[in-house]
BALOBA-1460 file (C-alpha; in Angstrom, 3 decimals):
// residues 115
<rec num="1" residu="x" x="-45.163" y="-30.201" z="-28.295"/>
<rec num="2" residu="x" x="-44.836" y="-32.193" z="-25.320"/>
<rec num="3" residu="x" x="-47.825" y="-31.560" z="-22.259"/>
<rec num="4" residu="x" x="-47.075" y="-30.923" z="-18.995"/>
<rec num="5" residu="x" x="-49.540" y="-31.585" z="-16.328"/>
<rec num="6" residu="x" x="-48.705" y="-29.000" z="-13.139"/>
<rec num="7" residu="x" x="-50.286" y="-30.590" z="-10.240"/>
<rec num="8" residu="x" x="-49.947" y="-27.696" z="-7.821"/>
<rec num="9" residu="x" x="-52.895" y="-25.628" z="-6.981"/>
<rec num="10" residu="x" x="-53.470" y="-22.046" z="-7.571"/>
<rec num="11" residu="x" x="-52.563" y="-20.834" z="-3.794"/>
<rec num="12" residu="x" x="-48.933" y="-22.885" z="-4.448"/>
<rec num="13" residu="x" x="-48.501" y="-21.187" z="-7.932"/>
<rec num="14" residu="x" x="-49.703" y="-17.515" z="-6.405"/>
<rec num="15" residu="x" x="-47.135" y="-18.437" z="-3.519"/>
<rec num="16" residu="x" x="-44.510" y="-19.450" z="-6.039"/>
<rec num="17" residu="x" x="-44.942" y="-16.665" z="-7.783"/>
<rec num="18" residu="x" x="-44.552" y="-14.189" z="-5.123"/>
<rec num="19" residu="x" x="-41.815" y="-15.750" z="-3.771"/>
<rec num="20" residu="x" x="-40.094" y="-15.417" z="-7.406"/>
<rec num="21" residu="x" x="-40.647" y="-11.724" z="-7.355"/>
<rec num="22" residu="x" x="-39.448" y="-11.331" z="-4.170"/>
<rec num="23" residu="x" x="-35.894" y="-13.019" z="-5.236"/>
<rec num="24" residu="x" x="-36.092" y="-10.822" z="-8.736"/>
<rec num="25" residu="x" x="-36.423" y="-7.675" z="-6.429"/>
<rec num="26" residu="x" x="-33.556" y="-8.907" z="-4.135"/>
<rec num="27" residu="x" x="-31.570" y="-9.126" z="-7.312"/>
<rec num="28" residu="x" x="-32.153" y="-5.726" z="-8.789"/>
<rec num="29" residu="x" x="-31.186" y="-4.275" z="-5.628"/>
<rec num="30" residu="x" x="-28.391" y="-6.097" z="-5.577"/>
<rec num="31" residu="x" x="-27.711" y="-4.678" z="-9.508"/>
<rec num="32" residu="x" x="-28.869" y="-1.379" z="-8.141"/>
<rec num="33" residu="x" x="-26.224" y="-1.026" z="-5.735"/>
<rec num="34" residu="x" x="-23.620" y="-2.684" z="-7.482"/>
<rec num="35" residu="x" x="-23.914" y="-0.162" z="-10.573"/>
<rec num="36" residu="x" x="-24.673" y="3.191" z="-8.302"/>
<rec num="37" residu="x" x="-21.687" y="5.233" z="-8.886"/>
<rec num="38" residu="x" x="-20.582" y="5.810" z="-5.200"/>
<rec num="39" residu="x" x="-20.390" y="2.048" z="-4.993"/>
<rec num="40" residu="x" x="-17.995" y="1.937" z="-8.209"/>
<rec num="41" residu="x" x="-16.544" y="5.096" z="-6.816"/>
<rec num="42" residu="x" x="-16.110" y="3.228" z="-3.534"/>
<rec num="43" residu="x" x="-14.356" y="0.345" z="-4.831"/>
<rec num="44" residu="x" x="-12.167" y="2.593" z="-7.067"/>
<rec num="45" residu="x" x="-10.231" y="4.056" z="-4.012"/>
<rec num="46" residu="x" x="-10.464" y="0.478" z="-2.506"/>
<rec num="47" residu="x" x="-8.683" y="-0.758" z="-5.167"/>
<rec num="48" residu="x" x="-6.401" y="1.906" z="-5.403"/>
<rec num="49" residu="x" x="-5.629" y="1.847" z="-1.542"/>
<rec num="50" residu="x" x="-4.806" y="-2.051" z="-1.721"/>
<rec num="51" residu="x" x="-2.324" y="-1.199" z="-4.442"/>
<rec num="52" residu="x" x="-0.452" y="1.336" z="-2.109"/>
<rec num="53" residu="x" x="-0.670" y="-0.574" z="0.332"/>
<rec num="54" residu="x" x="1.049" y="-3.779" z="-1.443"/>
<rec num="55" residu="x" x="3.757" y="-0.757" z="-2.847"/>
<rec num="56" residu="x" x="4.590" y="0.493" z="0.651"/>
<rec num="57" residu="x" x="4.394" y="-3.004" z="1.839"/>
<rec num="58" residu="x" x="7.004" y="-4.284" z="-0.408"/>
<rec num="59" residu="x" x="9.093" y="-0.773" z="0.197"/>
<rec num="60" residu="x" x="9.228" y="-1.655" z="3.970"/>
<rec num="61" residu="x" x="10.170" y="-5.439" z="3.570"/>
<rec num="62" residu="x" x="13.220" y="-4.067" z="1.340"/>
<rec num="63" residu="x" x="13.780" y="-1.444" z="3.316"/>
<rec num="64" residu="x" x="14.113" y="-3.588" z="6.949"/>
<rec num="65" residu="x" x="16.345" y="-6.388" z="4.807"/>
<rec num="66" residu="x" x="18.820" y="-3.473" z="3.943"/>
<rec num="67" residu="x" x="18.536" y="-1.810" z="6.937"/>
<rec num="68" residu="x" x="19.305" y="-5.386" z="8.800"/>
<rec num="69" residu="x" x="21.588" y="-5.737" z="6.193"/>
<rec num="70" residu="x" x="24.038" y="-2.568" z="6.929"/>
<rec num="71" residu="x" x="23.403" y="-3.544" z="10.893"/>
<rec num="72" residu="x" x="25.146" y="-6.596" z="10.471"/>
<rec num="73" residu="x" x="28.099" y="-5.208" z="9.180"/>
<rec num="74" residu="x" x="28.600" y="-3.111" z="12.156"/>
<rec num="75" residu="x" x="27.185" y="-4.941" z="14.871"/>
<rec num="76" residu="x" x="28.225" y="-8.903" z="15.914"/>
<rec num="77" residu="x" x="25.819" y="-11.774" z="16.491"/>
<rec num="78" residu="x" x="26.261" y="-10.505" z="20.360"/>
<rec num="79" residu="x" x="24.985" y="-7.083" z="19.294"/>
<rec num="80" residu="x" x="28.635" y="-5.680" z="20.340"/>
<rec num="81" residu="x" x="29.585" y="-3.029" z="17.597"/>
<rec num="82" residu="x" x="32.513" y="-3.968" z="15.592"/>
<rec num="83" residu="x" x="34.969" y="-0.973" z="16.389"/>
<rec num="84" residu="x" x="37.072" y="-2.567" z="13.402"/>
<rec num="85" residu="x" x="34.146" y="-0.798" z="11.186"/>
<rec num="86" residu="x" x="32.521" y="1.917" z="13.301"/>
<rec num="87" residu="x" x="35.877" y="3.525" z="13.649"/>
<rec num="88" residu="x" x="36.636" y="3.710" z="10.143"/>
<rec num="89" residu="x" x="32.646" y="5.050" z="9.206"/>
<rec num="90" residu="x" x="32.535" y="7.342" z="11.680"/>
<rec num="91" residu="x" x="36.085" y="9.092" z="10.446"/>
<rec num="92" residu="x" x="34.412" y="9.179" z="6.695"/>
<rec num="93" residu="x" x="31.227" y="10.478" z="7.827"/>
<rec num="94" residu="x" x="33.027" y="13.149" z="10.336"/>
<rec num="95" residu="x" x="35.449" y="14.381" z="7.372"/>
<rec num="96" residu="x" x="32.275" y="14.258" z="5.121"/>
<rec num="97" residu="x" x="30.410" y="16.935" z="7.156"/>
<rec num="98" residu="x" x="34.071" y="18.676" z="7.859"/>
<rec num="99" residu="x" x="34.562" y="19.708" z="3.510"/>
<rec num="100" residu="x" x="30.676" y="20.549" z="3.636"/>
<rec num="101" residu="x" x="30.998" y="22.692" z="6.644"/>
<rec num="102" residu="x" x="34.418" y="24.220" z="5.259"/>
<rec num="103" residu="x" x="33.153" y="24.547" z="2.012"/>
<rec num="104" residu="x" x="30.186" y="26.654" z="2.849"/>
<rec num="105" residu="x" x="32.450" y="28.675" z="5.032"/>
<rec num="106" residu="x" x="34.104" y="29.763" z="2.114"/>
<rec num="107" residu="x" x="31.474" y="30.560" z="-0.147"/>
<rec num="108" residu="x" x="29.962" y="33.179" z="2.492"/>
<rec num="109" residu="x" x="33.381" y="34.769" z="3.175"/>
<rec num="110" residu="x" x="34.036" y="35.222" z="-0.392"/>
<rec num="111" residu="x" x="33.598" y="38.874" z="-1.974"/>
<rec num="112" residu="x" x="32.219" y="39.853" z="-5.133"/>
<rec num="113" residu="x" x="35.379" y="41.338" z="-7.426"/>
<rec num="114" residu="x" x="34.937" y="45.075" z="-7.752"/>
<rec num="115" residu="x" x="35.972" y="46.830" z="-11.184"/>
């Protein structure tokens, strides 16, 4: 077994040695806090609201390139509307809400069939 010769005096090795507890202390509070459960709890819901956010981040991007998307096919580069579509849209959407409006006309008007 090889010998070591330490040199330092015992002040320097008390010193050392304090200063050694001092970082293991800093390091079990560190473990402390790391392991207490509202920390875990804490970075649980942080977790979970980065993934949300990421979902609902991706949602809107899709969303907006859809919505820009369906604007383009009614609008022009000059942000005119292109009558050539509204026209035609507007008709089917008008007519749409015309059979749902006649439609539930007729269902309230209707009578039951006495025997």
């Amino acid at each position: 077994m090889a010998e070591t010769s330490d040199t330092r005096t015992p002040a320097q090795i008390e010193a050392d040695i304090k200063r050694r507890r001092a970082v293991l202390a800093e390091t079990l509070d560190e473990i402390g806090v790391r392991v207490h459960p509202k920390t875990i709890v804490g970075d649980a819901k942080a977790k979970a609201v980065a993934g949300v956010d990421r979902v609902f981040g991706r949602a809107y991007v899709q969303v907006n390139r859809v919505m820009t998307e369906v604007r383009d096919q009614f609008v022009d580069d000059d942000g005119a509307p292109r009558m050539e579509r509204v026209v035609p849209a507007a008709l089917i959407v008008a007519g749409t809400v015309g059979l749902i409006v006649a439609g539930s006309r007729k269902r309230k008007h209707r009578r039951p069939l006495s025997r």
